[in-house]
N, C-alpha and C positions, 0 to 999 in steps of 0.2 A: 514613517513606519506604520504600521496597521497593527493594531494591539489584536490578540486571538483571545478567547475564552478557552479554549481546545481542540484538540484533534477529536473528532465525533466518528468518524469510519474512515475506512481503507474502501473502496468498489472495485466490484470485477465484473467482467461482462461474461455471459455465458447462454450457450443455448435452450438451457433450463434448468430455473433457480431451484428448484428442488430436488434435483436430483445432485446437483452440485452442492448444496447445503449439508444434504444428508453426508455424502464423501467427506466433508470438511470436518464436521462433528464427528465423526466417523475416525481421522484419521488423526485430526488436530483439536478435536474436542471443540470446537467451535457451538454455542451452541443457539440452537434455532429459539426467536423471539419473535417475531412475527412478521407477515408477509402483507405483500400486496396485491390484487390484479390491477390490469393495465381497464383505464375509464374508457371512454368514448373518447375524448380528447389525448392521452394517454400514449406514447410511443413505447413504453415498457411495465415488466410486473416486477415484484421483484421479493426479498426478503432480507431479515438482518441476523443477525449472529452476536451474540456476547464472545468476545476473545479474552483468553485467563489472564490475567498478571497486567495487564497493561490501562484497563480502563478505555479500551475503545472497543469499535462494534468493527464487524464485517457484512458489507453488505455485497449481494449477486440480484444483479440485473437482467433482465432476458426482455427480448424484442417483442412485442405485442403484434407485429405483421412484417412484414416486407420494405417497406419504407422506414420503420423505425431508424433512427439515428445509431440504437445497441446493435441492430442488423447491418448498418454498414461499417460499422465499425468490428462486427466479428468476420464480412465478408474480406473486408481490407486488412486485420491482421490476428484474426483469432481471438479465443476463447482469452482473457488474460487481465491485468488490473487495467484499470480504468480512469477513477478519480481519485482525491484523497477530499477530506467531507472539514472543512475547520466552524467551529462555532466562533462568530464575535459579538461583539457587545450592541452593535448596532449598525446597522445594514446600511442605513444611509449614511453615519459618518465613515464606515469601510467604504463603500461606492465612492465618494467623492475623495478620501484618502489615494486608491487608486489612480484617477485622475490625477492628482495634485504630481503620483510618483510617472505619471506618464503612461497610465496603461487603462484603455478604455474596459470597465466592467461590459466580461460580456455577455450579450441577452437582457443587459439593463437588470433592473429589479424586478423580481417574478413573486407573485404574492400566491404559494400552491397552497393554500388553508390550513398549510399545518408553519410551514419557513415562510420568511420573505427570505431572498437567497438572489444570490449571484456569480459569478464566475470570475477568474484568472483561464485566461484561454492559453493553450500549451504554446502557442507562438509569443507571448508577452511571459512565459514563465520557463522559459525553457526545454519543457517537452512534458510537462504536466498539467493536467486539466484541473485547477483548485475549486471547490466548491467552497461560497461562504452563504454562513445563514444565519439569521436572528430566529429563534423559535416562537411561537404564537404564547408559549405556555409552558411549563415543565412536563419533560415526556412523561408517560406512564409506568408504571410500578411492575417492573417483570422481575425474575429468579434470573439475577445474574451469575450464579454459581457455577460459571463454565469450567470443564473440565481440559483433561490435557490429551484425550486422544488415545491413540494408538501407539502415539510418540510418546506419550507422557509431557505434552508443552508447558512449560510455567511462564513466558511471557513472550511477547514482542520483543522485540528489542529496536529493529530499526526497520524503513522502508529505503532502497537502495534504487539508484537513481543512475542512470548512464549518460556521460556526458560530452560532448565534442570539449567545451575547455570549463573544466575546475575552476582555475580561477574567477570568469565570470557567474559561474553560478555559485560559488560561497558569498560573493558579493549581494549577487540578489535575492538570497536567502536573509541575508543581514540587514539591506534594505529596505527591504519588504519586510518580512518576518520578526524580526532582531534575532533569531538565530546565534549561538555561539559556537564557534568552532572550540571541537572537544581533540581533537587530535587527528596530524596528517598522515600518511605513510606511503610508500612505491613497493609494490609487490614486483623484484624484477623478471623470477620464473614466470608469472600468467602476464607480464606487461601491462601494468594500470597504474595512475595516479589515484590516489582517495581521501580523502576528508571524510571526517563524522562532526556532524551540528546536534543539538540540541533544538527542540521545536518548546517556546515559550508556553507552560501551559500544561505540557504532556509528558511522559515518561516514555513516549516513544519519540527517537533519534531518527537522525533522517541523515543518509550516506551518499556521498556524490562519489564516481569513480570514471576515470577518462584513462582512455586506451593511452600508451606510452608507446606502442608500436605497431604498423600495421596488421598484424598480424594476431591483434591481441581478440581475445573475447569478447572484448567491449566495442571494438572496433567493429566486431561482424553483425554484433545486437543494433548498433548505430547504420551501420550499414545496410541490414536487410530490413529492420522495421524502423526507427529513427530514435532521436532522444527520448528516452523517457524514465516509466520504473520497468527498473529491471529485476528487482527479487525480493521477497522479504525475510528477514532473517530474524528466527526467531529460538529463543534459550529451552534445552529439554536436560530434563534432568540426569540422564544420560544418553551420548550418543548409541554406546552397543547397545542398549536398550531400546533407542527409539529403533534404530536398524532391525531389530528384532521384532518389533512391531510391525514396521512395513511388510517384512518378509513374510508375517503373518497373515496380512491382508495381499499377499501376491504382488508386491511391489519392492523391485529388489533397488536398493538404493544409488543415486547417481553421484557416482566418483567413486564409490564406497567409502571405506573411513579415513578423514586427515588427521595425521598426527603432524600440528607444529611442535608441539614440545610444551607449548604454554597455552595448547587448546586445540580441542578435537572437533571434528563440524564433518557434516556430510550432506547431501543433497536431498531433497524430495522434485524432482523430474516433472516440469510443466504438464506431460503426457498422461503423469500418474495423476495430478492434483485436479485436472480438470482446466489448468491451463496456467498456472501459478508457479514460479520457482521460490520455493524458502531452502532456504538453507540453516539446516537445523543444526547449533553450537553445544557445547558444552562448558558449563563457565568455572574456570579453572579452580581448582581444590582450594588457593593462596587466595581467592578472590569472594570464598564463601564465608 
């Protein structure tokens, strides 16, 4: 298993981190902490974001030319998340930990002046790109007082993940991670399997969901661009509320409102976010 210190950011790739920064703060209170440009050596710029309730960051990446790696990656499948960021305790015992589970770190160990850092490549992980790092030092001292937006967000909740089979990925989350599965379920109207884990370390939850039939949602997300994450889902303190808020900012909400009975959720539209699905809940009255 590979001990984690935490989950440090979520990434998204996009054509330009500040203007997608500001939407974000703007919408989902996200808020801006500082940026970077791309060096001489450098394939991207990029910046980072405090997210409320959760204790991790967001970060938006943008291509520094033509050849960047974020350039073929938004050519190949658009504006949309990208990696997710875990701290551990030591980068070489991680690197070789890996190997031991049979999966070569990839790009080896990269010393960028700030991380020593390394990778899980989305072929050994399933269709997610893991970033791991030891930091040089303790970051610096910002206002992390992020706010909730337009939605009013009060936290994460989980990163949701699409999968050809469930069962082998709650394994390699377990594996690899030690992950604990928090509960399963078969949605049979949208056709999906799904699990929710727990990530060692973080108060954000990590959701696998696999098509039950062809026809499902999950099926056509696997289909048209391949396994990966597929949305992030995050708690606002009301849904008519947060609906209220998009509609203020010109963005009318996708699905508009679901009532289960035992919790309301509605969408924010990749087209609207800048290239992101969350899906925003409301956490039931019995659960506050």
């Amino acid at each position: 298993m590979l001990p984690i210190k935490r989950v440090d950011h979520i990434s998204m790739a996009a054509p330009g981190w500040k203007a997608q920064a500001e939407k974000l703060e703007r919408l989902l209170g996200f808020k801006f902490l500082h940026s970077w440009e791309a060096g001489p050596n450098s394939d991207f710029g990029g910046s980072v974001s405090q997210v409320r309730g959760t204790e991790i960051e967001f970060e938006i990446i943008s291509p520094s030319g033509p050849d960047s790696f974020v350039q073929k990656f938004l050519d190949q499948q658009g504006p949309g998340l990208h990696h997710i960021t875990v701290e551990v305790h030591s980068i070489h015992e991680a690197a070789a930990e890996l190997e031991r589970l049979g999966m070569k770190p990839f790009g080896g160990i990269v010393d960028d002046g700030l991380w020593h850092l390394t990778y899980i490549h989305p072929k050994d992980s399933g269709g997610i790109l893991w970033q791991l790092f030891e930091p040089h030092r303790s970051p610096g001292e910002f206002d992390r007082s992020a706010g909730g937006g337009a939605v009013n967000l009060q936290r994460v909740d989980h990163v949701s993940m699409a999968v050809p089979d469930l069962e082998r990925q709650v394994e390699w989350q377990q594996r690899v991670f030690g992950g604990e599965v928090e509960g399963c379920w078969t949605e049979e109207w949208l056709g999906y399997h799904g699990a929710i884990m727990s990530i060692p370390g973080s108060l954000l939850k990590f959701e696998m969901i696999q098509p039950a039939r062809p026809d499902s949602f999950v099926q056509k997300f696997i289909d048209t661009r391949r396994a990966g994450m597929h949305h992030i889902c995050c708690e606002v303190a009301s849904v008519e509320e947060a609906c209220e808020g998009l509609r203020a900012n010109g963005i009318e909400p996708f699905g508009g409102i679901v009532d289960e009975g035992w919790k309301k959720h509605t969408f924010l539209h990749p087209k609207d976010s800048g290239g992101v699905l969350f899906q925003l809940f409301e956490e039931p009255a019995t659960a506050k």
